[in-house]
N, C-alpha and C positions, 0 to 999 in steps of 0.2 A: 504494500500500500504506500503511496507513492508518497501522503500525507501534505501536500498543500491545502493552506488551510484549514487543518485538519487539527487547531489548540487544543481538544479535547483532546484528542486522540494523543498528540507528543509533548503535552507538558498541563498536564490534569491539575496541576497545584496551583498554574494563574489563576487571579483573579478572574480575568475572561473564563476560565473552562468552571469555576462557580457560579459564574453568572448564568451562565446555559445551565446549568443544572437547578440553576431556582425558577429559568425558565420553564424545565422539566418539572418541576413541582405546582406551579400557577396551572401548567396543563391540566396535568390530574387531578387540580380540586376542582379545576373550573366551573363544571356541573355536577352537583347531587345528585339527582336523579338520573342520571345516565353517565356511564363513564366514556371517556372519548378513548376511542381504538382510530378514527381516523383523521389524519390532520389535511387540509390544502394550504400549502401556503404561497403566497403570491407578493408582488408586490406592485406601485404604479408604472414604474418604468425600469429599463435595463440600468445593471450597472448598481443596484442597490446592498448589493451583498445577498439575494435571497437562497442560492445555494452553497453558502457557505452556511447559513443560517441553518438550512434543511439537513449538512451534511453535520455540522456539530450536534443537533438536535439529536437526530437519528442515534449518536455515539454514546451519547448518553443515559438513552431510553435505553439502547440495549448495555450498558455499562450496569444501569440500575434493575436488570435481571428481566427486561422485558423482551422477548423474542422479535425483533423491529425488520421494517421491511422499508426502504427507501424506495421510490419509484419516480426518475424522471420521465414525466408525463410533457415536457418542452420539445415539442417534435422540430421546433425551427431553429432555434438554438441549446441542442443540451450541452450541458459540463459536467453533469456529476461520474461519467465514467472517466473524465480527466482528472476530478479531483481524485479520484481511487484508484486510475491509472487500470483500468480496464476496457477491454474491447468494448466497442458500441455496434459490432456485427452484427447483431441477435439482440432485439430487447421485446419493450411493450407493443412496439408495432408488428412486429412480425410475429406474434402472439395473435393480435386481434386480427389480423388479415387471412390468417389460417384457415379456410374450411373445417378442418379440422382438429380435435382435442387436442393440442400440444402440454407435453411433458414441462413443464413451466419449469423445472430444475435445471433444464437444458438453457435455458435463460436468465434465470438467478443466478448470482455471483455470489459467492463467501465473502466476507470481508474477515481482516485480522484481527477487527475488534469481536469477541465472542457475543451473540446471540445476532448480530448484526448481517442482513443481506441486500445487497444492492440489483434494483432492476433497471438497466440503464431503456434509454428511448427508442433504442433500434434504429432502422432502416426508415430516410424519412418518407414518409406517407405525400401525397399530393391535395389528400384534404384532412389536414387534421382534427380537423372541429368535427367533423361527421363522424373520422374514426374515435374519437373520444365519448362523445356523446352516443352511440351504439351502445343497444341491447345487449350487446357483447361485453361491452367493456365495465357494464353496472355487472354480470355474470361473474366478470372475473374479477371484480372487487370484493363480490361475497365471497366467494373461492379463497381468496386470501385471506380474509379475516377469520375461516376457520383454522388457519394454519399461522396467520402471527397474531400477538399480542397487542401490535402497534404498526401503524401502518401512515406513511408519510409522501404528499404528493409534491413532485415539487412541479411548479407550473408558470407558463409562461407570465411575465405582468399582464395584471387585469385593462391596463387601459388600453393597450397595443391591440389586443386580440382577446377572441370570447373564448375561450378554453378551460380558462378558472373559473368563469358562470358557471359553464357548462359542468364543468369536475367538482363542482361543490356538493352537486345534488348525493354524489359518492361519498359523502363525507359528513363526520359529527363536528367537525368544527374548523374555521379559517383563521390564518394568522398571518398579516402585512408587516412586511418589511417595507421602514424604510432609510435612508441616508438620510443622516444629520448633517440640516447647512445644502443639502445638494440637489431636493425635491422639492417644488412648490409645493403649497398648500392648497391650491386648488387641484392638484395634483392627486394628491391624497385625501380629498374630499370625496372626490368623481371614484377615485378606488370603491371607497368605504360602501358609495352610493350604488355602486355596479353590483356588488356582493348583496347589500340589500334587495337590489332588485329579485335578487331571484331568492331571498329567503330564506341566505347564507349564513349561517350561525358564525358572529365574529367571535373570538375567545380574546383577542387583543391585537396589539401591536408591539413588533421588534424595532428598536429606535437603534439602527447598526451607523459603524463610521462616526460614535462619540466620539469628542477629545478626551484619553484616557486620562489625562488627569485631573478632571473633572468631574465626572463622575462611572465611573466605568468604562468600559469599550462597549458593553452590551445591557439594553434597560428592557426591561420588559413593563 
């Protein structure tokens, strides 16, 4: 594991890789009445930190004994098999386009932190909003959620493209990243407002790219 980005993962005692871990904790109480097994998280525009956000998240859910499932779901621009330094030959697309029942192991990746598995975005599709939003792809999120404990999307910014509408409905709860100092505010209103529309359950906001001396690198 190649480990860019990856603070949890090669030096757990910063302050930063506590801060993701109380993030990890705000998750889990978030709601009473239902515990959240899946997350989307998004953000308004490129360039916010949002999969770095999703890969340290991930590290830690499964650090803290939960069997985790990362999935870039960014069919136009992914990175999460860069950040883990893994093929992107084989992932979520070439899953869903399958006629038939694919061995999903054959596409999940191990990662080196224990309980932790990466499914990168695959082969890119020509309409990815059709392929996400498919019968198929609600199918294979239940499918999963019999088999992990926690399950994490990571997805293109909401204002760009419909993909995080669409991926929410998959999901118990959304989480916005965004840059400190480098996103408008209307910016992050029109996000907020987008996820509403369709009914999106917010759990909060990541306030990534603080001045760490200040008050942290990472505020939830």
């Amino acid at each position: 594991m190649k480990g860019i980005d990856l603070i949890t993962y090669k030096k757990p005692n910063l302050p930063i890789s506590e801060a993701y871990r109380t993030l990890r904790t705000n998750i889990e109480f978030s709601s009473f009445d239902k515990k959240t097994k899946t997350l989307l998280v998004t953000s308004s525009g490129p360039g916010e930190g949002k999969t770095t956000t999703c890969s340290n998240l991930a590290i830690v859910m499964a650090q803290g004994g939960r069997k985790t499932l990362l999935i870039d779901c960014d069919q136009r621009k992914p990175s999460v098999h860069r950040v883990f330094g893994f093929s992107n030959a084989s992932g979520l697309s070439n899953i869903l386009v399958n006629e038939n029942d694919v061995d999903i192991n054959t596409s999940i990746q191990k990662t080196a932190v224990k309980n932790l598995h990466i499914l990168s975005s695959g082969t890119r599709p020509p309409n990815p909003a059709e392929l996400l939003g498919s019968e198929k792809m609600g199918n294979f999120i239940e499918k999963l959620k019999k088999i992990y404990d926690f399950i994490i999307l990571d997805t293109p910014p909401i204002v760009l493209v419909t993909d995080a509408q669409i991926l929410s409905q998959y999901t118990d709860g959304c989480l916005i990243v965004i840059a400190s100092g480098e996103v408008e505010r209307e910016a992050v209103i029109k996000a907020k407002g987008l996820l509403e529309k369709v009914n999106a359950k917010i759990l909060g906001v990541v306030i990534n790219k603080m001045d760490s001396k200040k008050k942290g690198y990472y505020h939830y």
